[in-house]
VOMI-882009 format. One record per atom (N, C-alpha, C): residue in three letters; atom name; x negated, y, z. Coordinates in steps of 0.05 Angstrom, whole numbers, plus 5000, padded with zeros to 4 digits. Example, Ala and Ser with C-alpha at 12.3 -4.5 7.8 and 13.67 -1.06 7.14 Angstrom:
BEGIN
  vexpa  lumnu     X     Y     Z
    ALA      N  4736  4886  5156
    ALA     CA  4754  4910  5156
    ALA      C  4736  4934  5156
    SER      N  4743  4955  5142
    SER     CA  4727  4979  5143
    SER      C  4742  5001  5157
***
This chain:
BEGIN
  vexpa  lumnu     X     Y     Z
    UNK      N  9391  2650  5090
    UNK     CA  9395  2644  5062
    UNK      C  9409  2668  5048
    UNK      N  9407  2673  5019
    UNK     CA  9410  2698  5007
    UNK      C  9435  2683  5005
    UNK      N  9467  2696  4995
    UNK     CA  9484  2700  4992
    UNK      C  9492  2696  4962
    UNK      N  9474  2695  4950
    UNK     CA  9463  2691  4918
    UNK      C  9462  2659  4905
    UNK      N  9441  2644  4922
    UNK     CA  9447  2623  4916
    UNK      C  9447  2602  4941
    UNK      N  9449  2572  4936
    UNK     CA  9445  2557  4955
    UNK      C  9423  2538  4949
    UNK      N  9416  2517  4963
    UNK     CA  9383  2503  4949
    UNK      C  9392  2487  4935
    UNK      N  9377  2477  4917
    UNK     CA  9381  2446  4901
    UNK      C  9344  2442  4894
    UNK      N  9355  2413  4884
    UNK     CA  9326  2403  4867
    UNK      C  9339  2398  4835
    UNK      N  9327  2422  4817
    UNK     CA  9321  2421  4789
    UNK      C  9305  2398  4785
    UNK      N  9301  2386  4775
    UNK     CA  9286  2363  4770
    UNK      C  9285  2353  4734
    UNK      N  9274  2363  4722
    UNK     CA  9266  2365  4696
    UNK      C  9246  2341  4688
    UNK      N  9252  2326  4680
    UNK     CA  9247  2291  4668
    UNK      C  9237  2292  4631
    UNK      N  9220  2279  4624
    UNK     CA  9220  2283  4597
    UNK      C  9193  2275  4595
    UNK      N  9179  2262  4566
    UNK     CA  9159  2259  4555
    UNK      C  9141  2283  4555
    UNK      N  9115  2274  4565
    UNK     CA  9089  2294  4563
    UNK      C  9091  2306  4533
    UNK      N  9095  2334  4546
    UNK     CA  9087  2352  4523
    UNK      C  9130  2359  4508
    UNK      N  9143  2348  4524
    UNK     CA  9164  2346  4520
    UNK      C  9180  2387  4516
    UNK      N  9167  2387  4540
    UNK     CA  9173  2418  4545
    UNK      C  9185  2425  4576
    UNK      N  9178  2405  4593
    UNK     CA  9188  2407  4621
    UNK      C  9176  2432  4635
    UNK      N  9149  2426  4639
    UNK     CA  9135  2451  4652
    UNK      C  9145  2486  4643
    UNK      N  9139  2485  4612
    UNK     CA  9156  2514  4601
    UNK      C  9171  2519  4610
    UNK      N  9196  2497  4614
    UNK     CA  9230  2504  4619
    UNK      C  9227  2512  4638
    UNK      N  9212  2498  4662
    UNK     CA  9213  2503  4696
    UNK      C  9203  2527  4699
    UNK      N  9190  2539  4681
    UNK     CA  9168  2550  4691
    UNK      C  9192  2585  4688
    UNK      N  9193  2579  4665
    UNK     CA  9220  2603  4644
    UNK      C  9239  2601  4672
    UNK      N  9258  2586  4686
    UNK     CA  9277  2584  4703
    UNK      C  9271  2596  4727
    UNK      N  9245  2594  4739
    UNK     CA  9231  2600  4765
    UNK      C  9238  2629  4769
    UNK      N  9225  2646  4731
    UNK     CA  9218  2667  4734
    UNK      C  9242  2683  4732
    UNK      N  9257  2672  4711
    UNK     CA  9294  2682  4717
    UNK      C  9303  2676  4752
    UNK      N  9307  2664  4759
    UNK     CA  9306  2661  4796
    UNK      C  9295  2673  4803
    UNK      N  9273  2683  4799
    UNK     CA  9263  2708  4816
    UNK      C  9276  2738  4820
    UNK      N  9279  2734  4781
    UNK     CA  9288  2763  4767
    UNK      C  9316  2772  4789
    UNK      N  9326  2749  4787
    UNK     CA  9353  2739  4807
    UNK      C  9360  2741  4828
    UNK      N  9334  2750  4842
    UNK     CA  9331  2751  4868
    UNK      C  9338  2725  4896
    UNK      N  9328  2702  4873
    UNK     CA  9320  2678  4890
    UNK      C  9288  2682  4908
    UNK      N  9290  2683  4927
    UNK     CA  9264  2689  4942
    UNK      C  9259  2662  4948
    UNK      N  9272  2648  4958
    UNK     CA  9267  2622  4975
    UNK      C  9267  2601  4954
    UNK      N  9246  2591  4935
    UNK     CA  9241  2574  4911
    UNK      C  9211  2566  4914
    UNK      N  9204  2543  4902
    UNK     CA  9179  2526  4902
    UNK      C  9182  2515  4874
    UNK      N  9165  2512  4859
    UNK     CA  9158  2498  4837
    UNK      C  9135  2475  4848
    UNK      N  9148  2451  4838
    UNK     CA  9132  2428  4842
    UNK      C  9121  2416  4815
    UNK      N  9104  2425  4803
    UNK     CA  9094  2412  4778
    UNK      C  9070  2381  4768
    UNK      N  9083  2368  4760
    UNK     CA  9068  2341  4757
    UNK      C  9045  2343  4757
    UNK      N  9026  2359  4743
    UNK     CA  8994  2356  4746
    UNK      C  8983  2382  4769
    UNK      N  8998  2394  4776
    UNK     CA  8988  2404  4802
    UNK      C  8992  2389  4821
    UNK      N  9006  2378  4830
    UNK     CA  9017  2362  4846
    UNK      C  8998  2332  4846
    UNK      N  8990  2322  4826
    UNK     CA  8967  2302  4834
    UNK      C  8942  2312  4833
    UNK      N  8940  2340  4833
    UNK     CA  8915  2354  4838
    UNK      C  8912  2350  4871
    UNK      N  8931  2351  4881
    UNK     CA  8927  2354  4912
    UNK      C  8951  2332  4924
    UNK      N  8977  2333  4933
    UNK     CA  8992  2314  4949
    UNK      C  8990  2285  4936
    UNK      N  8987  2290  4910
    UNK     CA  8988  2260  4900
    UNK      C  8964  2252  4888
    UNK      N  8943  2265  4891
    UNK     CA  8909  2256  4891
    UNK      C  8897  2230  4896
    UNK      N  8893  2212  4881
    UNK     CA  8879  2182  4887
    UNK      C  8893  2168  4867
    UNK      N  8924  2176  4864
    UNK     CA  8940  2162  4851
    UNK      C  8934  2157  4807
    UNK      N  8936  2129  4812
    UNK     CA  8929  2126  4781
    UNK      C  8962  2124  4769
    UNK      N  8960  2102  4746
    UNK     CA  8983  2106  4729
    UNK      C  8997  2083  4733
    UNK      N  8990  2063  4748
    UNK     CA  9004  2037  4750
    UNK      C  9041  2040  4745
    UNK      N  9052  2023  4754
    UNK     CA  9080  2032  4762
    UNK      C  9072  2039  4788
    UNK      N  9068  2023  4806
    UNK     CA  9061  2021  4839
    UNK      C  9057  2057  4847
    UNK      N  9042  2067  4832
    UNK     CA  9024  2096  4841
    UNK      C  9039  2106  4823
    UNK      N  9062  2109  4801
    UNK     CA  9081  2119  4794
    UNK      C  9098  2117  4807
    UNK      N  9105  2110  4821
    UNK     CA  9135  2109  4834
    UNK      C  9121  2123  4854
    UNK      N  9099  2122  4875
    UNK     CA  9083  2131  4895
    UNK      C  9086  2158  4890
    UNK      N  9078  2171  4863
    UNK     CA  9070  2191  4867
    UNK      C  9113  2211  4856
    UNK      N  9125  2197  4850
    UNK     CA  9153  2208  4844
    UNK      C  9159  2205  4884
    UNK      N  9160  2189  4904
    UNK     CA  9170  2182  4920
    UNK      C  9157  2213  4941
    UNK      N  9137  2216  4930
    UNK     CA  9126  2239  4951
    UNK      C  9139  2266  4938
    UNK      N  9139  2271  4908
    UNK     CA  9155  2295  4899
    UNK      C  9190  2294  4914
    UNK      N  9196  2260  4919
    UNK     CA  9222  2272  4929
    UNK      C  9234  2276  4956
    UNK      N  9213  2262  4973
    UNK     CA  9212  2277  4991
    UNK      C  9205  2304  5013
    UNK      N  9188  2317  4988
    UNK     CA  9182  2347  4985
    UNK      C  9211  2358  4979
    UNK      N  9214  2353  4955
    UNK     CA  9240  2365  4956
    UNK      C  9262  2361  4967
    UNK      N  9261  2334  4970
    UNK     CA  9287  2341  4991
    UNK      C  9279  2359  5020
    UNK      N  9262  2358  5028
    UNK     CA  9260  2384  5053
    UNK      C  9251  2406  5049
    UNK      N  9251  2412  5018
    UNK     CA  9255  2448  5013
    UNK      C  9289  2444  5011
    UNK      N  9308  2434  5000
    UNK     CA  9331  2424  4990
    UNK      C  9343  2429  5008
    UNK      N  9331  2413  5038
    UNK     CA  9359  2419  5057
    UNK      C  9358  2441  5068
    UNK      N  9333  2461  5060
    UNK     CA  9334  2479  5081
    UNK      C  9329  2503  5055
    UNK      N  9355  2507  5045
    UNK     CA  9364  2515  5025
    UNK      C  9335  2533  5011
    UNK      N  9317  2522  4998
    UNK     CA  9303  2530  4976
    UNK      C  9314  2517  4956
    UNK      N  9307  2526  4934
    UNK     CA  9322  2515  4903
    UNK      C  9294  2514  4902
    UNK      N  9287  2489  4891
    UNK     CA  9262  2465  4880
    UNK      C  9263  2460  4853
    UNK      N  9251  2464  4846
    UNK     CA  9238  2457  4813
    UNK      C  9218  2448  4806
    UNK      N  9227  2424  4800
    UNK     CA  9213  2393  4797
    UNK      C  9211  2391  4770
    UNK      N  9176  2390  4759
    UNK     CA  9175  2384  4737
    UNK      C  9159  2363  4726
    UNK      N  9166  2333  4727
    UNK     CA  9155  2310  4730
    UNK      C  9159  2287  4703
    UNK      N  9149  2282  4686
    UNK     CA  9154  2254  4672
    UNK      C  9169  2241  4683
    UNK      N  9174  2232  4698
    UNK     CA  9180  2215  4729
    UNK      C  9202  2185  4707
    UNK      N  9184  2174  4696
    UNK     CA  9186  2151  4670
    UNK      C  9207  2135  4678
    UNK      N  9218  2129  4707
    UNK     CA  9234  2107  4715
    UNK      C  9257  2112  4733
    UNK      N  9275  2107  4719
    UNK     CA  9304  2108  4723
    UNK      C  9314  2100  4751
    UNK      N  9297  2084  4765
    UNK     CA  9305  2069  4788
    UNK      C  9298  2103  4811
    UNK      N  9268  2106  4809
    UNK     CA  9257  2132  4830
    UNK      C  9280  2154  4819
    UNK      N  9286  2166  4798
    UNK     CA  9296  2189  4787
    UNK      C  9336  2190  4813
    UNK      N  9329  2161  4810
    UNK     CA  9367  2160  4822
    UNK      C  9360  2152  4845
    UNK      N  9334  2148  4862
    UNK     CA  9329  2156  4896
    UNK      C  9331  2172  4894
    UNK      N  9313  2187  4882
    UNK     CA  9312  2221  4882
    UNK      C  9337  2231  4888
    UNK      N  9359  2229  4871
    UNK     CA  9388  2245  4879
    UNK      C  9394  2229  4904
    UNK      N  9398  2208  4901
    UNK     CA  9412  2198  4925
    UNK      C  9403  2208  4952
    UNK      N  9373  2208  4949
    UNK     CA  9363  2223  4983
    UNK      C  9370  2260  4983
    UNK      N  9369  2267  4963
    UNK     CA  9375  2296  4961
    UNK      C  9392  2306  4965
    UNK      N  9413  2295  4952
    UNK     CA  9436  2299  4947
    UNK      C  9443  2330  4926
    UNK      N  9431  2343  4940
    UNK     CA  9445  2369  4913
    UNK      C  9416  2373  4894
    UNK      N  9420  2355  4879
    UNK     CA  9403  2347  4850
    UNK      C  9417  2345  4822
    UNK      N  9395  2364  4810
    UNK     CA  9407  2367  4785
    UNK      C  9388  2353  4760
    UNK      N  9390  2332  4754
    UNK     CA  9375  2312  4733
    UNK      C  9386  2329  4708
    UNK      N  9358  2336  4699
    UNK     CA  9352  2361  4667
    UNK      C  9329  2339  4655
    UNK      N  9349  2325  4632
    UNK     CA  9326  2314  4609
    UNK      C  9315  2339  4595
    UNK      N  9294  2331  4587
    UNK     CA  9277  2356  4572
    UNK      C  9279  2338  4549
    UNK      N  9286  2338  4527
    UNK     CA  9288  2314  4499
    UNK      C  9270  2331  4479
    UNK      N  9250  2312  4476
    UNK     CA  9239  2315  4452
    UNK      C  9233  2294  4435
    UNK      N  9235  2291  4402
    UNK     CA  9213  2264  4399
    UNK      C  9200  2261  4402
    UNK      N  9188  2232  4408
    UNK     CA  9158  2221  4412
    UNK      C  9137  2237  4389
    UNK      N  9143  2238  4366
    UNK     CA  9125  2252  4346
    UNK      C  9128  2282  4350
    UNK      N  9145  2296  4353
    UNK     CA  9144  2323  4361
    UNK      C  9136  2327  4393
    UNK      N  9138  2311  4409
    UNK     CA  9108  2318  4429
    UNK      C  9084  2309  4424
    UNK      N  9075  2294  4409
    UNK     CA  9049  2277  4394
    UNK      C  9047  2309  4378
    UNK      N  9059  2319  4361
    UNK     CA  9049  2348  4346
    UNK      C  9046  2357  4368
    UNK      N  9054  2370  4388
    UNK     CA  9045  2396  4407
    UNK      C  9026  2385  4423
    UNK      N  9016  2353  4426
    UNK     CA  8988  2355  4446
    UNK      C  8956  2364  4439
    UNK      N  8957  2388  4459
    UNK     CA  8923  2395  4448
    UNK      C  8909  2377  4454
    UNK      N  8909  2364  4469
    UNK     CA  8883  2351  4484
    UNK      C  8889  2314  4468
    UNK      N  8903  2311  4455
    UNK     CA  8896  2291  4438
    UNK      C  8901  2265  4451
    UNK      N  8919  2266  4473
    UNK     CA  8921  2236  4484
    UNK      C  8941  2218  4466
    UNK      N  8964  2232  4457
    UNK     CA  8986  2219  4439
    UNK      C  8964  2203  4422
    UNK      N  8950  2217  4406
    UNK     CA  8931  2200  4392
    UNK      C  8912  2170  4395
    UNK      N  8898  2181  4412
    UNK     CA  8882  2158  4435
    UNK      C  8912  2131  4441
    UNK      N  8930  2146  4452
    UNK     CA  8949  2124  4460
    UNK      C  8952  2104  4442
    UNK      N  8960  2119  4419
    UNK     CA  8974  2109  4386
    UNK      C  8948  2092  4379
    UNK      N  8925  2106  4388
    UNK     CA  8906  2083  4366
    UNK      C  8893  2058  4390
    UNK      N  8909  2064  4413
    UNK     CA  8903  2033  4428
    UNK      C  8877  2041  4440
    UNK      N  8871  2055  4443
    UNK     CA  8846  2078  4459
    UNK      C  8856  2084  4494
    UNK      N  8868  2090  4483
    UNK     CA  8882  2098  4517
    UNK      C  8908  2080  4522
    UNK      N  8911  2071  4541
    UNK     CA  8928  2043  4551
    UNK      C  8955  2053  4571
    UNK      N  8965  2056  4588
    UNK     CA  8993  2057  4606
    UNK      C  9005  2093  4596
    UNK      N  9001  2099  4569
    UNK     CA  9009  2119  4561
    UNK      C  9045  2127  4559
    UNK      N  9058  2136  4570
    UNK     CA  9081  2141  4575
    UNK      C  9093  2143  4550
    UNK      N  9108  2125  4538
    UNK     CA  9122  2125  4513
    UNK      C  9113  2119  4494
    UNK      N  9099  2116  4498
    UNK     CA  9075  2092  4473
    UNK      C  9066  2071  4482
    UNK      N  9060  2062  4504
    UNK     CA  9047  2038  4516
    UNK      C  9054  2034  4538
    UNK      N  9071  2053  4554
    UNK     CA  9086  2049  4581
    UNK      C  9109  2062  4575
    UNK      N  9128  2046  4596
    UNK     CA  9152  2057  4584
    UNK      C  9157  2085  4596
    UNK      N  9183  2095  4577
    UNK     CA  9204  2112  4596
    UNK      C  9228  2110  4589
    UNK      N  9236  2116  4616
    UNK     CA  9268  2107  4607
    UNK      C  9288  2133  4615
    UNK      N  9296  2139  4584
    UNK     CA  9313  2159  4591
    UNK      C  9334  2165  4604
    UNK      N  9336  2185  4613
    UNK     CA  9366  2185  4635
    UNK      C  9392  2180  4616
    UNK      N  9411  2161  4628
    UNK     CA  9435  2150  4618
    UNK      C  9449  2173  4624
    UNK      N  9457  2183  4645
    UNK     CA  9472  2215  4650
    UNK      C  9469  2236  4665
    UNK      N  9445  2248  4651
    UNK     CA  9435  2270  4673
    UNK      C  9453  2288  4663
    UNK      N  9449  2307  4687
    UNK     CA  9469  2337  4694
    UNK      C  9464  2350  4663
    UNK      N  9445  2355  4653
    UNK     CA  9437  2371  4630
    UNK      C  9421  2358  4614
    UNK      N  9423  2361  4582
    UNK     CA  9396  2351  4564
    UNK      C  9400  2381  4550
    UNK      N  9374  2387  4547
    UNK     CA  9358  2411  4533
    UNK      C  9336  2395  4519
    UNK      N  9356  2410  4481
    UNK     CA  9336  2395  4465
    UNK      C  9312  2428  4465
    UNK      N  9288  2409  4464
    UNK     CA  9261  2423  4462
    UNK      C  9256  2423  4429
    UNK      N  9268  2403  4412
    UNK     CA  9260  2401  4386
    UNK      C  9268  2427  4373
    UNK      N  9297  2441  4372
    UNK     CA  9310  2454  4357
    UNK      C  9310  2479  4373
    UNK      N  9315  2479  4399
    UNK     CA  9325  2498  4418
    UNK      C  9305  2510  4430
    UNK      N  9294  2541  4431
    UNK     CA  9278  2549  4444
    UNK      C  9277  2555  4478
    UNK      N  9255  2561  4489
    UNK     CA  9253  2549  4523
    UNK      C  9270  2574  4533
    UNK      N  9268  2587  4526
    UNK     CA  9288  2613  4536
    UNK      C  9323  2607  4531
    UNK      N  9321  2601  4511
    UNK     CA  9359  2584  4506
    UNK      C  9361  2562  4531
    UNK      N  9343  2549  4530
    UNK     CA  9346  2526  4553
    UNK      C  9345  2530  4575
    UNK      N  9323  2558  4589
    UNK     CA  9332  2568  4609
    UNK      C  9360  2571  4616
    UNK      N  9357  2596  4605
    UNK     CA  9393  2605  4602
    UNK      C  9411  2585  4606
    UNK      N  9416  2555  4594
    UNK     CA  9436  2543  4601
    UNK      C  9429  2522  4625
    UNK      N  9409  2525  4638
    UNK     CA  9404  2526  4673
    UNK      C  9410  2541  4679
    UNK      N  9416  2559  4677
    UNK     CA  9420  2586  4705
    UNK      C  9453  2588  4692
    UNK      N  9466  2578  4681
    UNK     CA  9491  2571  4674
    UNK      C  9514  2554  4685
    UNK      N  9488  2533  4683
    UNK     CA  9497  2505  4694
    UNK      C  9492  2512  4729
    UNK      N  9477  2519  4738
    UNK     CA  9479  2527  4765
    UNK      C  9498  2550  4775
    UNK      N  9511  2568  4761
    UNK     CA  9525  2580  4764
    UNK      C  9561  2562  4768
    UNK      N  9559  2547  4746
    UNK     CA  9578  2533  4745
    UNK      C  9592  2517  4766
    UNK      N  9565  2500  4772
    UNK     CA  9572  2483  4796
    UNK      C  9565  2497  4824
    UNK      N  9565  2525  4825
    UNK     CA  9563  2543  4847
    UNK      C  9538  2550  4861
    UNK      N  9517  2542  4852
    UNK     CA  9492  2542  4864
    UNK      C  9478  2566  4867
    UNK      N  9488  2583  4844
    UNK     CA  9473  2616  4829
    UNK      C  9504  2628  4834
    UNK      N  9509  2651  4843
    UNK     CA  9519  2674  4839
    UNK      C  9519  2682  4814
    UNK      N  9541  2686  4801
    UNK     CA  9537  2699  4768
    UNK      C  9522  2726  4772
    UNK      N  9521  2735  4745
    UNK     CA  9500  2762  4752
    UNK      C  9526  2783  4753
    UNK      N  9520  2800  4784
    UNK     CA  9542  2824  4789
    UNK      C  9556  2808  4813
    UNK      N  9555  2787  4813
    UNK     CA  9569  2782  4844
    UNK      C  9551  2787  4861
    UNK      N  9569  2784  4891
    UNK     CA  9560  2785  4916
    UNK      C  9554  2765  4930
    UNK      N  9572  2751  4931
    UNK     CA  9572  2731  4941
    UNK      C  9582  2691  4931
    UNK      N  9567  2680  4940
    UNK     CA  9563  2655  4932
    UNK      C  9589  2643  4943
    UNK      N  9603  2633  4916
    UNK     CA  9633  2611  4921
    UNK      C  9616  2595  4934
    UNK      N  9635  2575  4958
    UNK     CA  9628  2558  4968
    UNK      C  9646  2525  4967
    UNK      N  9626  2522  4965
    UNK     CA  9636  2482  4953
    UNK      C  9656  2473  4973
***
């Protein structure tokens, strides 16, 4: 393990089109810059492209398909990769397995409004949802339930994805996970 940082699971939660994927995506590439070598990005629609493939939208195959992201991560996690989880992941109950089996988890609401992710979808599902066209739609016709006290909320409305990076690689610094920039070595918990 680099001396730099130690592993965790980022785990970035928020309404489609919220701004999760950007943020993860902005953080990865600062961790690199960083000289995090040992990192994985786990992203919600790649991720049912292949490990979570078959799975529909029920709750049942929702929770199915959060239960396999967290046990991915937790075994990049223990074996110190820093994991970046970028998932809807709609229910409060899987989001707090998630930490509990991980343990060094960092719950990042991505907050946006429902109408300001309904403006940024190209592909037009907010719409379909709203007009009763499309059915178990996350925040319009299925629920989500926002985190009561995650580690971080990064507003997506006001705040640009590069500001929100930045106060990840802050907040991991903080709680010792990142080496500030110019150190050597990683305080230890």
């Amino acid at each position: 393990m680099s001396s730099t940082y130690k592993g965790i699971t980022l785990w970035f939660t928020g309404l489609s089109q919220s701004g999760k994927t950007t943020t993860a995506q902005l953080v990865a590439q600062r961790l690199r810059e960083r000289g995090v070598d040992r990192m994985e990005n786990l992203d919600g629609d790649v991720m049912r492209m292949g490990l979570c493939k078959g799975l529909g939208f029920s709750k049942e195959d929702r929770d199915e398909n959060i239960r396999r992201f967290y046990l991915v991560a937790q075994l990049l996690t223990r074996n110190d990769v820093v994991t970046v989880v970028s998932a809807i992941s709609p229910y409060k109950e899987a989001r707090d397995t998630a930490r509990a089996l991980i343990g060094d988890f960092c719950e990042i609401y991505v907050k946006a409004p429902l109408q300001v992710c309904a403006d940024r979808d190209t592909k037009g599902l907010y719409a379909k949802a709203m007009s009763g066209e499309l059915q178990g739609f996350t925040g319009v016709n299925d629920p989500y339930e926002a985190p009561e006290n995650p580690d971080l909320v990064l507003d997506t409305e006001h705040m640009q994805p590069e500001e929100n990076a930045e106060r990840v690689l802050a907040w991991m610094e903080e709680q010792g996970y990142l080496a500030p920039v110019g150190a050597t070595e990683l305080a230890t918990a």
